[in-house]
Each structure stands twice: as C-alpha cells, then as structure tokens.
N, C-alpha and C positions, 0 to 999 in steps of 0.2 A: 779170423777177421771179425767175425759177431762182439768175440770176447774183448778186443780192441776197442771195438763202439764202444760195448758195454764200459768200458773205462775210463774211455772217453766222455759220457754221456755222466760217469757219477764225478769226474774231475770238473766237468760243468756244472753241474749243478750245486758240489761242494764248494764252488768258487763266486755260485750265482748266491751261497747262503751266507760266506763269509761276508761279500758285499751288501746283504741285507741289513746283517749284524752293524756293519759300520756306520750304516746309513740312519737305521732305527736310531729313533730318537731325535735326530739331531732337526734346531730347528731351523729348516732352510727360508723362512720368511727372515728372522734375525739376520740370517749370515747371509742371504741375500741383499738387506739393506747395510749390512754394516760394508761390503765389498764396493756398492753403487754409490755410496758416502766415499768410500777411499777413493777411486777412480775419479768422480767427481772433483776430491782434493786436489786430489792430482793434476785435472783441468783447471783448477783457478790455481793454483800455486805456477804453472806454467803461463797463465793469462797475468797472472801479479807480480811475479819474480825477476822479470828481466834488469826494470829499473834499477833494485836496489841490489842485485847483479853486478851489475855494472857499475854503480857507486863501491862495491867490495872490489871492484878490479876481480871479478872473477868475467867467466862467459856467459852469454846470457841465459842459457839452460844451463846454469852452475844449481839452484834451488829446485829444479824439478828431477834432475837425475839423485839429489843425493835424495831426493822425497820418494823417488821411486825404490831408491836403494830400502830405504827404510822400513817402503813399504811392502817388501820381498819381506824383511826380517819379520815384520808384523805377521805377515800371513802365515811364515813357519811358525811363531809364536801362538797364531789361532790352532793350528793341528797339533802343536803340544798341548795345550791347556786343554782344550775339548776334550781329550783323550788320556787328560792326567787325573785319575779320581781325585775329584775333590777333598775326602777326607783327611787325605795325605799331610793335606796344608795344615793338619794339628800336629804333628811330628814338626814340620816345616815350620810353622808364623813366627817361632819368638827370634833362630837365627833369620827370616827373610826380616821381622823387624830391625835386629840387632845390627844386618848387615845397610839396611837404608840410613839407620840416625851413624851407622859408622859412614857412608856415602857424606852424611850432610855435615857430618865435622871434617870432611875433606874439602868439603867446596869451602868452609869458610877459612881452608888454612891455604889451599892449591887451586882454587877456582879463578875461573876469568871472569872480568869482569865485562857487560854487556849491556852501553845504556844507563850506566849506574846502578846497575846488581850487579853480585854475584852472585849467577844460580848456576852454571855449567861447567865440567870438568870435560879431560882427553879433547882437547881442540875444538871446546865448546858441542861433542856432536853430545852429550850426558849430559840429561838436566835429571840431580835427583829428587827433586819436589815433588815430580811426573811421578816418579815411580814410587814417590812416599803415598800418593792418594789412596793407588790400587792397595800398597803393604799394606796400608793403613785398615783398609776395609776385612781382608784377612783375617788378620792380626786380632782384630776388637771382634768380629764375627766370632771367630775358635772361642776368644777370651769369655765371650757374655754366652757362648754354648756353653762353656766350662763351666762358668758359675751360677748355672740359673737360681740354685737352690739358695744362693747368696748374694743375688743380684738387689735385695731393698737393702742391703745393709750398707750403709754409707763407708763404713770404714772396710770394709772387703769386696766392696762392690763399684760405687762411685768414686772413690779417693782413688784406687787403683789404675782405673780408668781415665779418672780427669788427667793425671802422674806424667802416663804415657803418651795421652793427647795433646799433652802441654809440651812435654821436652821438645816433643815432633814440631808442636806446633812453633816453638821458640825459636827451632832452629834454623827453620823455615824464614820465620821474620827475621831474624837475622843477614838476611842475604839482599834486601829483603824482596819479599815475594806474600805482600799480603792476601792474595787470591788466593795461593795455594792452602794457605794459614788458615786461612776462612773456611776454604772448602772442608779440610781436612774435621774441623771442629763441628762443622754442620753435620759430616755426615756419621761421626761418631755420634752426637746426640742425638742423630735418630736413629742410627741403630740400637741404642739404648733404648730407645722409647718401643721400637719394634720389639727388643727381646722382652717385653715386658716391666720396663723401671717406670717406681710409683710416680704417682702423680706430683706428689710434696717435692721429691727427687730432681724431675723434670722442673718442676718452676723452679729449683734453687740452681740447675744449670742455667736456666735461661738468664734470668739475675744475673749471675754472672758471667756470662757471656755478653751480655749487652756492658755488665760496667766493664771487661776487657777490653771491650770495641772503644767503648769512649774512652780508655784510655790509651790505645794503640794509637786513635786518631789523632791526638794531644799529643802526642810524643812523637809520633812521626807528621815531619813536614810534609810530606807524598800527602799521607791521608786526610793532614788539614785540608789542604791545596784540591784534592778532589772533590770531600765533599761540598767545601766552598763554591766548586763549580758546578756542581750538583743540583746546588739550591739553588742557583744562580741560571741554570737552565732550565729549570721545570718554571721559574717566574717568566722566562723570556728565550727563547732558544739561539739568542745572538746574542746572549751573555754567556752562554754556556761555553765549553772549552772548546780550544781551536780543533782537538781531536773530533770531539763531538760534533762540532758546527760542520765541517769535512766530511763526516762520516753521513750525516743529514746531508748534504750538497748530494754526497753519493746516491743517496737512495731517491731525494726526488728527482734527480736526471733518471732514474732507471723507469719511474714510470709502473705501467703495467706490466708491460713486456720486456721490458731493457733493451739497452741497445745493443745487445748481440756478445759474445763471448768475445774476448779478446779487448774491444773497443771503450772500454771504460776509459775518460779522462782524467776524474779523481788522482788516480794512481802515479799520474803523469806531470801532477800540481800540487802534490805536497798532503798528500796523506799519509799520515804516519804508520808505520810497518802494514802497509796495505797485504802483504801478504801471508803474518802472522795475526795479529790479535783483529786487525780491522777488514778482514777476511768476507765476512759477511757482509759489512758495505760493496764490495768490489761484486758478491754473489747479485746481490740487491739490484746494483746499478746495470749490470751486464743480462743477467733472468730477469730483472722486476719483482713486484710484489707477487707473478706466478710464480717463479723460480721461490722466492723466498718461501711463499708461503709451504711450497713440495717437499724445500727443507725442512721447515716448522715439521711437516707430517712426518715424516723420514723420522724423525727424535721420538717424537710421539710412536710410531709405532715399535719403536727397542724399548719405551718404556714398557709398553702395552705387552709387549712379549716379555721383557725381564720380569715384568710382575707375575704374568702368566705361569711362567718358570718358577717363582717363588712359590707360588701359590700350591703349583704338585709339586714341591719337592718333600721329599720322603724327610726329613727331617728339619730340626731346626737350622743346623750350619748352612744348610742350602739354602734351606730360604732367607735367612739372613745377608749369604753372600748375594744368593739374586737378587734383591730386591735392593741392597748396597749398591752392587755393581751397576745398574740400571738405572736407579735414580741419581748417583753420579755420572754417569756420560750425561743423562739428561740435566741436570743442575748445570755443570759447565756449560752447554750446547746454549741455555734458556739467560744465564748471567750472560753469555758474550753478544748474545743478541739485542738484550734487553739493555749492556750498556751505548753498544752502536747506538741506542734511539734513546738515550738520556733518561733510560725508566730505572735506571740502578747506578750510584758512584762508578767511576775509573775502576774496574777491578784485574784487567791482565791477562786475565786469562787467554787459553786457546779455545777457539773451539773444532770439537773433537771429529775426528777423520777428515777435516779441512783444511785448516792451518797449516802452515807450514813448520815443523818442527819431530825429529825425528821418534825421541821420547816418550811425548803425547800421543802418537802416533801409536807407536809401537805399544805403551800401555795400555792404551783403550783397545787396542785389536786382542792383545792378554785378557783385558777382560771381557769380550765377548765372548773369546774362546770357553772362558770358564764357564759365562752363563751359558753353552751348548751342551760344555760337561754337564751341569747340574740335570739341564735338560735329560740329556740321554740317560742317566742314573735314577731317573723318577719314576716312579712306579707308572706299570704301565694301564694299572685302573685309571690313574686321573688323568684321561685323556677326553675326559663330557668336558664341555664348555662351558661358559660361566660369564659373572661378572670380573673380569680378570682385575678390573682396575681397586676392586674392594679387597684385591690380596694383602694391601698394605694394613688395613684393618683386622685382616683374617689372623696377619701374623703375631696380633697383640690380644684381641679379642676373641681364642679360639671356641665354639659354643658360647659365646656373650659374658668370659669370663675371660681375667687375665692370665697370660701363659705361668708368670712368677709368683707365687706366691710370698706373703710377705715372711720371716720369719715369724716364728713361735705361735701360725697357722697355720692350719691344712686348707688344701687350696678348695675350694666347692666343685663338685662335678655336674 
C-alpha cells in the first residue's frame, strides 16, 4: 500500500511538472487580452448582426453563431501556433507564400463578388488577403534573417524583396482591396527597416511608395472618391462621407457612457456594414468614450507585450516575427479607428478580434499564438524588465550600432 502512494505521489508530481513545462513561458497577460477582445467581438457582432441578418434572409443570430464557429477555429489555431516552434516556419515560408499568391490567383478567377470586390472564395467564408498579411510577415521575416549579410545590396537584397511585396501586393489590388495592399507594404518596409536596411535604401522605398500611392489613387476611382472625402471632411465634417458623417452621429450619441450594449440606433438607420469595418462606431455609441477608450488600451497592451516578446527573443527571426506580428494587429486596430473619426482616408479594413468576419478572425488569433511561441522559446535570462516599447529600436540599433552591416565592411563592435 506505501509502495502504491509512493507512485502515486511520483505520477503527481510528474504530471504537476509536465503542466509546469506547458505553462512556462507563455504569456498569459497577451492571451488574456486577445480571448477578452474575441468574446467582446463576439458581444457587438451579436449587438450589430441581426439587421443585416435579416436583409441576407438569414436568422437573426445567423453572424454571431458562424463568428462563434470561427472563433472555436481561431482558438485551436492559438494552441497550434504557440506550441509550433517557430523556426519551423524557414522550411515552411516560401510553400506558405507560394500557396497564398496560389489562393489570390484563385479569387481573381473563382471568387465572389461582395459589394463590388472580389476578395472571398468557398461560399465567401475565405478571405485570402487576411491570410496574405500574417504569410507576408513570415515569409519577409525568414527572408531578411536569411540575408543579413546581404541585406544593403539593392540587387540581392531590396529588389528581391520589393519582387515579392509587389506580386502580393498587385494581386491584392486587383480584387480590389486597397487596405490589405497598404497594409501588406507597410509592414514589409519596416521590417526592413527593423532587420537593419540602410538608411539611402529606406528613403528610396519611401519615394516610391508614396509615387505608388499617387498613382493607385489616380487610377482607382475608389481611391479618388475617398480621398476627395477626406479632405472634404477634415475642412468641415458635414462634407465628409455619408459613411463617416454616420459613423460620427454614432459616437456623439454614445456620449461618455453609451447607451448600453444592444441599444444603439445608428445601426438601425443606415450605417454601413455596422457590424464589419464600422464596428467600432457601434462599440463607441453602446460603451462610449469609456468603453472606447479600454479598447484603445486593450491594442496598446499586445503591443506592449509583442514588443516585449521581440525584445527577449533569442534570435533575430523572433524578434522580427514579434515585433511584425504585433505591430500589425495594432496598425489595423489603430487605421479602423482612426478612419471611423475621419483622421485617415476610407481604408476597409477590420478591426481585429471584433469585426465580424471569419478570416481576420482566425488570422490574428494565428498570430498571437505565435507571438506565445516566440515567447515560451526565449531564453529564460531575459526575464528583468525594461523599457519594452524601446525594443523596436533595440532591434535595429543593437549596442548603438546597426545590426547589418554594409557590404565590403566589417560591422564595428
């Protein structure tokens, strides 16, 4: 019977170590707030959804069950990713690229159309733009780890990179879907700027990036049309677009307080997809500027944590991804806000773990997952505290010198 305990007592405690093991590391402030973010969604997609429900001839909780569905898959997606090492993803990036720009030449042969894009394939529930952001980050993170030693050389370094950010980015506009477009290219050029590309480098992207933009704009009527209303709202906000002037009605009825979850009127008089991109009005008017602003913090601290994560991570490919993954959920989160209140063109987007849509959804829970992995993978020295938000400097700057050297230099120590 002793002998019994005794085996007892070690099957406990080998069971109390495993569980230690799974636990170490991981960072439960992150995956705390990214869960209070989905559930949240999940409460305004059920408060916003019924209307345009019932304009689709579906039932009225038709948008919050398949949000829930989605967000079951999301959450299996966060326990693979956490627990898939990250370095993996350099075997993996060029087929996960290969097989997204294969997705985005499918939407422009087989996709449905939505609104006047086409961005979604399989009965609209695949949007593959969503999943080109996260590819994207991967993909150019492994690539600019691969080439540090060759990253100032324009022709092995930035050609090769602009090549791939361009296809993506084309294929993207094509559908079109110029947020995604945007995004995608923003966050390649700073991870460039992160893995150390010189400074001459960086201003010849920026150049051309802005004469891109003016000529996207030019070409596309969408993009005329927005910024038109743009400039036309920051002069006067009853010139600005009906989306925007709506989306404003929303938030000054919310007040401080809002009028209470469910009870928003907006939604009920002609807000446009109140419960995809203009989301955050509906949050505004129903919390108020308290609710709003808890979201505001809420992004803020995945930043503050992704960075954090960047920051110890044991190598460059982490830190790279962390500090990608993290300041895109926060880029999208901070553009869909910021065009709700006419401080940024029409741009589309969602924002992340609220919106309704399954995709965005599911990719950004993908990529928290990772930045857990990155987390739990980091040495477990760098666990002192810090200025965490100085990581993004840390990772270009490391000792007050740049990580890449240029060719036909040896770097200074």
């Amino acid at each position: 019977m002793g002998e019994s305990t005794f085996v007892n007592q070690s099957n406990l405690r080998g069971a109390s170590s495993q569980l230690r093991n799974v636990r170490q590391g991981i960072d439960f402030v992150l995956l705390g707030v990214a869960v209070a973010l989905t559930l949240f969604g999940l409460l305004m997609v059920y408060s916003a959804g019924p209307k345009f429900a019932v304009f689709a001839e579906k039932p009225p909780d038709y948008f919050l069950i398949r949000q829930l569905l989605w967000a079951g898959v999301g959450m299996v997606a966060v326990g693979i990713t956490a627990f898939f090492d990250y370095h993996f993803y350099r075997k993996l990036s060029v087929w996960m690229m290969l097989a997204t720009i294969g997705s985005l030449f499918v939407v422009m042969l087989l996709g449905e159309s939505t609104l006047g894009s086409t961005r979604s394939i399989l009965g609209s529930s695949v949007r593959p733009s969503e999943l080109a952001k996260l590819v994207t980050i991967i993909y150019v993170s492994v690539w600019l780890n691969s080439k540090r030693e060759v990253l100032n050389s324009i022709s092995l370094g930035l050609l090769p990179l602009g090549l791939i950010l361009g296809i993506t980015a084309i294929l993207i506009l094509a559908q079109p879907d110029l947020s995604a477009a945007i995004t995608i290219m923003i966050i390649g050029g700073l991870l460039f700027f992160l893995a150390g590309g010189a400074w001459r480098q960086i201003v010849l992207v920026v150049a051309v990036a802005v004469l891109v933009g003016w000529l996207v704009i030019n070409i596309y009527p969408t993009g005329r049309t927005r910024v038109t209303d743009y400039m036309a709202g920051l002069q006067n906000p009853l010139n600005a677009s009906y989306h925007v002037r709506r989306s404003l009605e929303a938030i000054i009825n919310g007040g401080v307080f809002g009028v209470g979850i469910g009870h928003s009127s907006t939604k009920f008089t002609g807000l446009p997809v109140a419960h995809t991109d203009s989301i955050f009005a509906i949050v505004t008017e129903e919390t108020g500027l308290l609710g709003s602003g808890l979201l505001l913090i809420a992004y803020l601290v995945i930043l503050w944590r992704g960075l954090s994560i960047a920051r110890k991570a044991p190598d460059l490919l982490g830190q790279l991804l962390a500090a990608g993954i993290s300041i895109w959920i926060t880029l999208e989160a901070f553009i869909n806000m910021a065009v709700m209140v006419n401080l940024l063109p029409h741009a589309g987007n969602a924002l992340p773990f609220i919106s309704y849509g399954g995709s965005s959804l599911v990719v950004t829970l993908a990529g928290v997952g990772i930045l857990l992995n990155i987390g739990r993978l980091s040495e477990k020295s760098n666990t002192q505290g810090g200025n965490t938000f100085a990581s993004v400097v840390d990772l270009r700057w490391r000792n007050g010198w740049r990580r890449v050297s240029r060719p036909g230099r040896s770097p200074r120590s």
